[in-house]
N, C-alpha and C positions, 0 to 999 in steps of 0.2 A: 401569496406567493406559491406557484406549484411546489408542490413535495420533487424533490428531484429522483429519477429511476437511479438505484446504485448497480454499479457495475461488479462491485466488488465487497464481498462483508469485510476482508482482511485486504491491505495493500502491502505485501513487504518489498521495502526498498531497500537492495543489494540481495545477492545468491550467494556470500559466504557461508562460514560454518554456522552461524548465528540463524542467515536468513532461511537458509537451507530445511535448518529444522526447523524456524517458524513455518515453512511453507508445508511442509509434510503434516505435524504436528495439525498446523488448524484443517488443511485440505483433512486428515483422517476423519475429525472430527463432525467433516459435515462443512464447513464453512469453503463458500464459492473465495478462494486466493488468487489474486494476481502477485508474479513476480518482476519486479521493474530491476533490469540489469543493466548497467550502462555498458560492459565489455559485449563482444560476440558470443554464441556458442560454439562451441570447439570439439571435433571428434579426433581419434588418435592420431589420423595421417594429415589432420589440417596444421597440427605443429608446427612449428620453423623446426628443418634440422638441426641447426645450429644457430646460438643466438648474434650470429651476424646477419640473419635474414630478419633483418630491424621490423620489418611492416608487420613481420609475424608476431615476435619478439615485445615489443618496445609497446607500450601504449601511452600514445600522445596523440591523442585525435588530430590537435590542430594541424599537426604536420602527417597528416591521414598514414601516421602509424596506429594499428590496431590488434595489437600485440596483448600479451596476459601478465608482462611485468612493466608495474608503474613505479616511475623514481620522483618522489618528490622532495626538493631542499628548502626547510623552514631556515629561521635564524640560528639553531641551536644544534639543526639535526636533520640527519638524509637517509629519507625512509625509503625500503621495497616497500611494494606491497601488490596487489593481485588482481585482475580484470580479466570479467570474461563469468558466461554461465559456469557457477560453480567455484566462483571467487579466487579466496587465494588457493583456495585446494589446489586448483589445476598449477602453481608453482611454486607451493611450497615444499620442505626438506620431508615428509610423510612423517616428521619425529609424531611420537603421540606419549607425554607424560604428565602421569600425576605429578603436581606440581609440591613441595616440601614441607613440614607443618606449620613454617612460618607464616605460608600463604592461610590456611587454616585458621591460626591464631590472630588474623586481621581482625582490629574488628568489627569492620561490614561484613565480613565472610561468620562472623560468631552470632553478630546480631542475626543474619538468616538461619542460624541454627549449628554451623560449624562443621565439622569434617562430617560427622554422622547424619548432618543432611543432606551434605554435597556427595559423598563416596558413593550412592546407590546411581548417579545419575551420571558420574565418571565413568561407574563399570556397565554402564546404559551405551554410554557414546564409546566406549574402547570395543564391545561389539559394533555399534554399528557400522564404526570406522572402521574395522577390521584390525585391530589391534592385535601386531603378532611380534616375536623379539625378531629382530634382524642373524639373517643367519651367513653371514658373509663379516668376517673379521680378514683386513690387510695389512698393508702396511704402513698406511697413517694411524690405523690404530695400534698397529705396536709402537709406532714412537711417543704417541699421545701416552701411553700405559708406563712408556721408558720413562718421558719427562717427570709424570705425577709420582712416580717412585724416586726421583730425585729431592722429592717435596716431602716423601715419607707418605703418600696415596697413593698409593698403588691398588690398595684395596677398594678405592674409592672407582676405579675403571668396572665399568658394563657395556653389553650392549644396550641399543636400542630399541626401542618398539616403536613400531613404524606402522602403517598404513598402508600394505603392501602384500600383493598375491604371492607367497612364494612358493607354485605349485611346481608342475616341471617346465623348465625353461623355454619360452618360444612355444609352447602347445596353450590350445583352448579349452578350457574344462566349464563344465554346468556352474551356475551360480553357488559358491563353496561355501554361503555366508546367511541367505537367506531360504534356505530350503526349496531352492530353486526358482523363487520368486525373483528376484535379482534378474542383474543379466550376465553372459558370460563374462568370465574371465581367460586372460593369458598369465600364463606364469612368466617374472621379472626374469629379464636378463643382467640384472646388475652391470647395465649399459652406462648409467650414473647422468642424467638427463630427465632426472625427477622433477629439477625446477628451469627448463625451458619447455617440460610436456611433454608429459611419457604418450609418446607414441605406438606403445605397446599392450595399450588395455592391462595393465598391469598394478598399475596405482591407483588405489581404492580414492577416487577425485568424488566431490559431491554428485556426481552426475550420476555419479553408479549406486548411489545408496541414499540421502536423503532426497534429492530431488527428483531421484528416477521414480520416488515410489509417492511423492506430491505432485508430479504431474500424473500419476495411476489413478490416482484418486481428485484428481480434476481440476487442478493448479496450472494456470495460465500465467508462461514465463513470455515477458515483454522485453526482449532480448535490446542492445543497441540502444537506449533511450536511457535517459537521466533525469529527473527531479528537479526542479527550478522553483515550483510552488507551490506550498500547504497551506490552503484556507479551510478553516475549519469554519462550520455552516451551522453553528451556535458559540456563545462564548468557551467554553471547557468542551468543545467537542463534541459534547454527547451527542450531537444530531447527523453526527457523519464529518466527513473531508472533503474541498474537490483539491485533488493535485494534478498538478500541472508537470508534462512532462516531454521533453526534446529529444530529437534524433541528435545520436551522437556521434554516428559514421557521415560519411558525404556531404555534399556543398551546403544540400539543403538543412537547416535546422526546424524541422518540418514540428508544432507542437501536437498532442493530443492530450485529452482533457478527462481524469478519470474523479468517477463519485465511489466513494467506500465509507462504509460505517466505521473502521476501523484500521489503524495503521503499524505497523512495525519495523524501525528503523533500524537497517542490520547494511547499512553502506560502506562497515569501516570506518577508524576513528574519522578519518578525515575528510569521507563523504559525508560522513553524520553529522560532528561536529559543524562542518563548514555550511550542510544546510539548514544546522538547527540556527547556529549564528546569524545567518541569513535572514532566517524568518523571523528571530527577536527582533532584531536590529530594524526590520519592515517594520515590526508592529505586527504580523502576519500569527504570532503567537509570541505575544506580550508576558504569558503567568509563565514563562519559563527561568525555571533558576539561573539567577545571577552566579552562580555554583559552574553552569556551563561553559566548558573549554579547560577546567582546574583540575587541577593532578594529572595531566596527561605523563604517563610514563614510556619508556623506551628499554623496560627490561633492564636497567642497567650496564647495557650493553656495547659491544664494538665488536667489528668485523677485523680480524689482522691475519694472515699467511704468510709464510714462507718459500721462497722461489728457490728450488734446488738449481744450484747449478750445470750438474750432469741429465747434458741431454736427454739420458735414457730413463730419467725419473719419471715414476707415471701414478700417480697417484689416484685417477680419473674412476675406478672400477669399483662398482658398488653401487649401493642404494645411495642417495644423496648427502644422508648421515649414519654411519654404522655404528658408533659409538661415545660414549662421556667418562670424562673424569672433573673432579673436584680437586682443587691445587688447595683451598681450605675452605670451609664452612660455607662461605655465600659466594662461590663462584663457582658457576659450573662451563667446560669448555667439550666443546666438540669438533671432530673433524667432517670440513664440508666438501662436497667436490662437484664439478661439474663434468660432462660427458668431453669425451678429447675432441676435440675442434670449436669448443665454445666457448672464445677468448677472448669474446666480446668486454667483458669487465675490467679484463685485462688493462685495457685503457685509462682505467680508474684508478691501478696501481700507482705507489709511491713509495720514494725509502719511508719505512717505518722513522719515527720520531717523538722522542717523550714529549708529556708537558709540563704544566706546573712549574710553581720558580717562578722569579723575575723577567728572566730572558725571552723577550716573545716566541712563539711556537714558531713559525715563519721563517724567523731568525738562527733558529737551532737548524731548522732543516736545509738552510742553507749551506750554514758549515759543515753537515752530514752531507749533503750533495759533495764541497770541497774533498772533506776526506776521503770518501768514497766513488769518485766519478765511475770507475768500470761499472758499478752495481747502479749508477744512476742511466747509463746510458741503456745497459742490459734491460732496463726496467718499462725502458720507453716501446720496447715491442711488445705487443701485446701473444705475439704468435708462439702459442705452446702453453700460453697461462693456466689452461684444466687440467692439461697432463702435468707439470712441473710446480705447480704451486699447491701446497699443503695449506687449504681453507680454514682457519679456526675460528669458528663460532662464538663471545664470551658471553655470559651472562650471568647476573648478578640478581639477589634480593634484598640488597640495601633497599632504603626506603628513601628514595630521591624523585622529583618528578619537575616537568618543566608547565606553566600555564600557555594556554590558545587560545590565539583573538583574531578577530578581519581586522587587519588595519591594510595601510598604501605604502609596500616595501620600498625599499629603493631599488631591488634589482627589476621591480615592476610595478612604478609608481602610478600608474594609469586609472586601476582600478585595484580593490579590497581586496585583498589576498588572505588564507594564512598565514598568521606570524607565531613564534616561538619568544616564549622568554624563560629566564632562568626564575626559578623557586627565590627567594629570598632567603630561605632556611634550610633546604635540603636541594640543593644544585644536583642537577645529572651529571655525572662523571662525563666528562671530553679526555679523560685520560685515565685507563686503570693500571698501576703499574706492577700487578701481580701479571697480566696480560701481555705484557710487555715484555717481563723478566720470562714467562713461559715460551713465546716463539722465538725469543733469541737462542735460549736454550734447542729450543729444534732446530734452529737457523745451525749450529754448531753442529749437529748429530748429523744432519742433512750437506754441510757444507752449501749453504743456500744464501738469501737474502733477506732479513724480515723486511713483512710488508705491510703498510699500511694504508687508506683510500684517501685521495686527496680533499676531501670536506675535512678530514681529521686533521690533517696538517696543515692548509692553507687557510682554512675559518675556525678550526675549533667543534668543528660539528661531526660527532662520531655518526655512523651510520648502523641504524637500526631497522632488523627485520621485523620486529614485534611492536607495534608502536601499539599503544594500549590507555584506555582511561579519558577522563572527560566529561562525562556522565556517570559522576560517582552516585552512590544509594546511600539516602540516610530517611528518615520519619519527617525531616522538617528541611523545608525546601529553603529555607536562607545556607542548609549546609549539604545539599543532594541537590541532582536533578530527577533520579528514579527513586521510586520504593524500595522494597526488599523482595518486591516480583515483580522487577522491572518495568512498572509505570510510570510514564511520563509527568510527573510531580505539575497539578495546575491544569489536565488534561487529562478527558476518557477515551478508551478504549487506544491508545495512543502508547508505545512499547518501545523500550528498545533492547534489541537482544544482536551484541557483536561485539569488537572488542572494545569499544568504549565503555562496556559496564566493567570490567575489571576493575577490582580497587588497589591493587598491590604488583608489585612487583614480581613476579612468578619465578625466577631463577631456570625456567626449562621454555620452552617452544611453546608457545596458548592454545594452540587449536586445540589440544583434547579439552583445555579450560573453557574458552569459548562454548563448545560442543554444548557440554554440560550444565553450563551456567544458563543456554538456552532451552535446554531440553527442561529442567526447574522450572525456566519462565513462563514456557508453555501449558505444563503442567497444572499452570493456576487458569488457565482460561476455560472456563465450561464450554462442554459439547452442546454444539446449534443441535446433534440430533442423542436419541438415545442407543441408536446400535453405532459404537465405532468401528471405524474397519480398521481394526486391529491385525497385524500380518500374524499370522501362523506360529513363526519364528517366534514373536513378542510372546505371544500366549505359551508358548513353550518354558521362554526365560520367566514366564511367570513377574512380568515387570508392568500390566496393564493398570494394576490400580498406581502404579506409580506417574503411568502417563496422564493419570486423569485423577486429579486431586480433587480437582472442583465439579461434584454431583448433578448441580444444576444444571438447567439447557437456559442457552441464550435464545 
């Protein structure tokens, strides 16, 4: 059999925060990367101005929307999440936090060494993300500050650290981050339009920092294309991959067929999940943990707002998220906003409605619709929802999680889908009612409406911007699918670094977790050469033997 030519020593699949630094990290090192991205790339003025320009906006291929936010509804649960070079950076809220000691005290997170081995690689990714406090406090943070002083936290309110230029406003300044290596920046206008695409070169997005600087060093991004198949060309890999991979714009689904010695799977839980499932369920990679699709977490979390009544509410102005407070121990809340004319989501609105109890959910929002009709009707326009609706964020570090499988849904029995089920023992919250009791209380101070998304009310399925886990890390693969530096348990050279390694529940926003958890994983792969091209900057922070743990060359 000929020896096949490889295209590529590393393949990462997905440009998230995960793939981002994989691509950087191996490109430094010497190793020829290809990046396989199924969204477009996007520069500042390719944006949708507003997220009613759906094609921009929305990514749904089939209906040749090509957009950088994906909504997808399992049975339990309805996720954002992010498409396009540069993942979810390009639409996420720029939060960037160290996550709380609980997360620490996990223990997979103990087993890899614990806070004192993960905090040098936190304060690795808070520079390169450009990690700075938010310097703009409004008026949804003073009520958020009023509410938690009603709970007796008051003390518990801060700002933000965000991922965010805030040089002078609307002006272009030299690279502020990497000694001018970088590319320029513009200073934020706290236009508040961080998560339909800051338009403004102002949001430190992957593109300006880990990927700008692994395509400098010779990382070849395969923009528009998807993953459909991993054969590996020994039994445990060790002889290389061919993957298979499809255009994901236009009529055509044109394939291309790439060879790499080596692979890294950073798609997002449920580009990941769903390919790795994929490929057991072939046969395609059979030694992978039965462990795969378990603990998928959701942060704990739910989306709820408040719709002021008076017209002239404007909540819109700011960075995406400018602040938190904690109502007690394991919940933290924020306020979110969107730029004014983007009321697009708007559509997704519902009266708020508790759950739990006997009474079906469904059922209660009914009688809430009866007693309330003005606030049901108001509720059905979408137009004004950025400027008049106070966004609250919740999330939680309980330890609840739901499992992932392909099965044949009923809302799309045709073919294998993602499906969601509930834990047997630790259920994901469909209802928090400290969450509840906190926006009615603003609903009061606002004279407003609380609000909640209609998966919550009419199936039981909160919605989640963080969806996390999957590919947990353990030493034995009947109870992990990675290691403890993220190998593919049953397979070589084969990695996954995104948010499917997370093992816990985070209680704050994952990207700085992500970041860091990647930058570790990389850390363990030896240099293909012995001079790294280590940036200037890095040698300065004095963090190079951190990048390069492993001495040897491959």
């Amino acid at each position: 059999m000929t020896e096949p030519i490889f295209d590529f020593d590393y393949l990462v699949i997905g440009s998230g925060f995960g793939g981002s630094v994989s691509a950087m990290r191996l490109s430094q090192k010497g190793y020829k990367v290809g990046v396989i991205e199924a969204g477009k790339r996007w520069s500042g003025n390719d944006f949708a101005k507003t997220n009613w320009h759906l094609r921009k906006y929305l990514w749904m291929p089939k209906l040749f929307l090509y957009g950088i936010q994906r909504m997808n509804l399992l049975n339990d649960i309805f996720i954002l999440s992010g498409a396009g070079v540069g993942g979810g950076s390009l639409n996420y809220a720029n939060t960037l936090y160290v996550p709380p000691d609980s997360f620490f005290d996990h223990e997979v997170v103990k087993r890899m060494g614990g806070k004192s081995e993960l905090m040098p690689y936190y304060e690795l990714a808070q520079k390169m993300l450009g990690a700075t406090e938010n310097r703009y406090i409004g008026e949804a943070d003073h009520l958020m500050r009023q509410i938690a002083a009603e709970y007796g936290r008051e003390h518990t309110f801060h700002k933000t650290r965000v991922g965010v230029y805030f040089g002078e406003q609307g002006k272009k300044a030299k690279d502020p981050y990497f000694l001018g290596q970088g590319p320029d920046r513009v200073g934020c206008e706290l236009c508040g339009a961080c998560m339909t695409g800051c338009r403004k070169d102002a949001k430190n997005t992957l593109d300006k920092n880990y990927l700008f600087f692994a395509e400098k060093f010779g990382a070849q991004i395969i923009a528009e294309h998807g993953v459909t198949d991993i054969f590996p060309l020994s039994d445990d890999g060790s002889e290389g991959y061919r993957v298979t991979a499809v255009k994901t714009t236009g009529i055509l689904r044109l394939e291309t067929v790439y060879y790499t010695k080596g692979i890294v799977l950073s798609a997002g839980v449920l580009g990941t999940l769903s390919l790795l499932l994929t490929m057991k369920e072939k046969g395609r990679l059979p030694h992978l943990s039965d462990q795969l699709g378990h603990r998928v977490r959701t942060n704990s979390e739910a989306i709820l707002s408040v719709r002021a009544n008076c017209r002239a509410a404007d909540f819109s102005k700011g960075v995406a998220i400018t602040s938190s407070v904690h109502p007690d121990d394991h919940t933290h809340m924020e306020p979110v906003r969107y730029a004014q004319g983007n009321d697009f989501l708007g559509l997704l609105a519902v009266l708020m409605t508790d759950g739990g109890g006997r009474v079906p959910r469904i059922v209660r929002y009914i009688a809430n619709v009866l007693r309330h009709p003005i606030s049901f009707f108001r509720l059905l326009n979408p137009f004004g929802f950025a400027r008049r609706n106070l966004i609250v964020l919740v999330m939680q570090t309980h330890d609840n999680y739901l499992n992932v499988s392909r099965k044949h849904r009923k809302i799309w029995p045709f073919v294998k889908t993602l499906a969601s089920r509930q834990a047997s023992d630790r259920k994901n919250p469909v209802y928090i009612p400290i969450a509840h009791d906190f926006v009615r209380r603003l609903a009061r101070r606002v004279d407003g409406i609380p609000v909640s998304i209609f998966s919550e009310v009419y199936l039981n399925a909160p919605i989640t911007a963080h969806i996390m886990g999957g590919c947990s890390a353990h030493t034995d693969p009947e109870k992990g699918v990675i290691d403890d530096r993220n190998q593919v348990m049953g397979y070589k050279n084969m990695r996954v670094a995104d948010g499917s390694m997370i093992p816990a529940n985070l209680g704050v926003n994952p990207a700085l977790s992500i970041t860091a958890l990647a930058e570790r994983a990389m850390s363990f792969v030896p240099a293909k050469q012995s001079n790294i091209n280590f940036l200037q900057v890095e040698k300065k922070w004095g963090i190079t033997e951190l990048l390069n743990r492993e001495t040897g060359h491959e």
